[in-house]
C-alpha angles and dihedrals in degrees: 000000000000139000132220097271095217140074105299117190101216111195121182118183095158102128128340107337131069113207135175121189131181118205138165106217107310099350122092108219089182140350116183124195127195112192128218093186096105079056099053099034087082090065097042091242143035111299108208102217092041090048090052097051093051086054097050081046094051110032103088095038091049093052090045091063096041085059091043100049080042094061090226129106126212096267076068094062119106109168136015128220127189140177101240093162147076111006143079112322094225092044095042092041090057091055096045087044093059091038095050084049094054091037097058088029093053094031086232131140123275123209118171108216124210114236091234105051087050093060088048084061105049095095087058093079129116103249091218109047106108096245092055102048116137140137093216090062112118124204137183123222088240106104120239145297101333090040097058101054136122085048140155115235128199106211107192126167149135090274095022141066112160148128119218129182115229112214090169135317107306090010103093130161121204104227098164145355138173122281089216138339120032120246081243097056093040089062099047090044081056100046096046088050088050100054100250110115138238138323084061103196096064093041091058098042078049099058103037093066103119101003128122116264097190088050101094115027113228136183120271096197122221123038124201139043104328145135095202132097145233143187114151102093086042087069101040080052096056092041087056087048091056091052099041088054105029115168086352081070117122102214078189102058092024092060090047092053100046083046093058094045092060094029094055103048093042085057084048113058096028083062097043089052088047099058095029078062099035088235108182092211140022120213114200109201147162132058100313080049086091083060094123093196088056094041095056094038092053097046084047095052092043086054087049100059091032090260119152108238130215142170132156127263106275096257088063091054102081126050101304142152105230093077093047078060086065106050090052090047090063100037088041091058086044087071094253125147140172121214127225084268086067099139122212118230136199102205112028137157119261097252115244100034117144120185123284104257 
């Protein structure tokens, strides 16, 4: 498989955050992130219209300094890639709008890039490029990418749970979702009902340092052989819990229990889809992908059935622009290309699916 060789402008615009990434094949020379989270943090959650004007605020700014810290200018460019789909309208529209405008004005190729399909990619990029350094980054000795495929990917956000099975890059299988909430929103549901704050996911991860997981005893969902997911009744039980225990009620003990609900039955059934499909690697990605506690369950439980384990560097975990850069590398140096009528959407499938057999 290969990826456009030149200097490609990735912008994603899909939620809450506006990014803008620069990268040469599979090294990132920049990704830059400006985060919406201090204006959302008032309601409690993402407000569409408020989220759309931050990005129309944002956008050139944010592209500026990724060709900046890139050390390129806009003559350099030679492809631009864009998140048309899934997200909010207002938000998406922003992103394609900018990128359409580069696009005619440079007389470069445009490819819209599904949001999903940008976090399947994450684990594809080069560890040392400088756009891409951290520590938290985990790698298998398998070389990459022909040498990941087929794998199995765990694809958990705030708007996401799912598996899919990765035959190859544009070439996906849908093994399990979730009957209901998202892991994402599960977590921010908790921590809201706790007391703690949004995002969720990192104020959870926060307070349960320390606490007690078996203290108070939550629902894990579905129960079976199965590869599909549930959280519904995981929030209505810790709602119950909240009011049970009112003020009596440990945060500490309470966050560490609903973490290990959703992190261990996010460990469980990845691993039980990786070995029912003899996958020879796992990639954990999306934005409870930074879940350190998941992070370090689900490795562990790769090294111990002789797995290869991968997840992105922590900044690739959330939304970003960097891996939407990679899925139009590759589809780029495919041939593809996406014309200025490109639409945005805000529900699309994820390309390259065939049926469940």
């Amino acid at each position: 498989m290969s990826f456009f060789s030149e200097p490609l402008l990735a912008v994603e615009t899909s939620c809450d955050e506006t990014s803008a990434a620069v990268l040469v094949g599979r090294s990132v020379l920049s990704n830059v992130v400006a985060s919406q989270i201090d204006l959302h943090r008032k309601w409690g959650g993402v407000v569409p219209e408020a989220a759309a004007r931050a990005h129309v605020e944002a956008i050139l700014p944010v592209i500026e300094e990724a060709l900046g810290l890139a050390s390129l200018g806009l003559a350099d460019i030679r492809g631009i890639a864009v998140t048309n789909r899934p997200g909010l309208v207002g938000a998406l529209s922003v992103g394609v709008t900018a990128a359409k405008a580069l696009s005619f004005s440079l007389g470069v190729p445009l490819i819209g890039v599904h949001h999903l399909e940008g976090h399947l990619c994450s684990v594809l990029v080069l560890s040392d490029g400088p756009g891409a350094r951290d520590d938290a980054v985990a790698r298998s000795s398998v070389p990459l990418p022909e040498g990941l495929f087929p794998h199995t990917a765990l694809v958990v956000s705030g708007g996401h749970t799912e598996l899919v099975q990765v035959r190859g890059l544009g070439d996906y299988e849908i093994v399990g979702i979730t009957r209901d909430d998202a892991a994402g929103e599960a977590f921010d549901k908790g921590a809201r009902l706790l007391g703690l704050g949004y995002p969720g996911g990192f104020a959870i991860q926060e307070a349960a340092k320390g606490g007690d997981p078996k203290r108070y005893a939550l629902p894990r969902g579905l129960s079976g052989d199965t590869m599909d997911f549930s959280f519904s009744g995981l929030k209505t039980a810790v709602l119950r819990l909240v009011e049970k225990e009112g003020a009596a009620i440990s945060v500490k003990d309470a966050a560490a229990s609903l973490q290990e609900a959703i992190v261990s039955v996010l460990v469980d059934r990845s691993m039980r889809a990786a070995e029912a499909l003899g996958s020879r690697a796992l990639s954990l990605v999306g934005g409870v992908a930074a879940n350190l506690e998941l992070r370090g369950r689900l490795g562990a439980a790769c090294e111990r059935s002789g797995i290869a384990f991968l997840a992105p560097p922590l900044s690739l975990c959330t939304d970003n622009a960097a891996m939407i850069g990679l899925a139009g590398s590759f589809r780029l140096a495919l041939g593809e290309r996406d014309g200025f009528d490109l639409d945005v959407f805000p529900n699309a499938d994820l390309p390259g699916v065939t049926p469940s057999s």
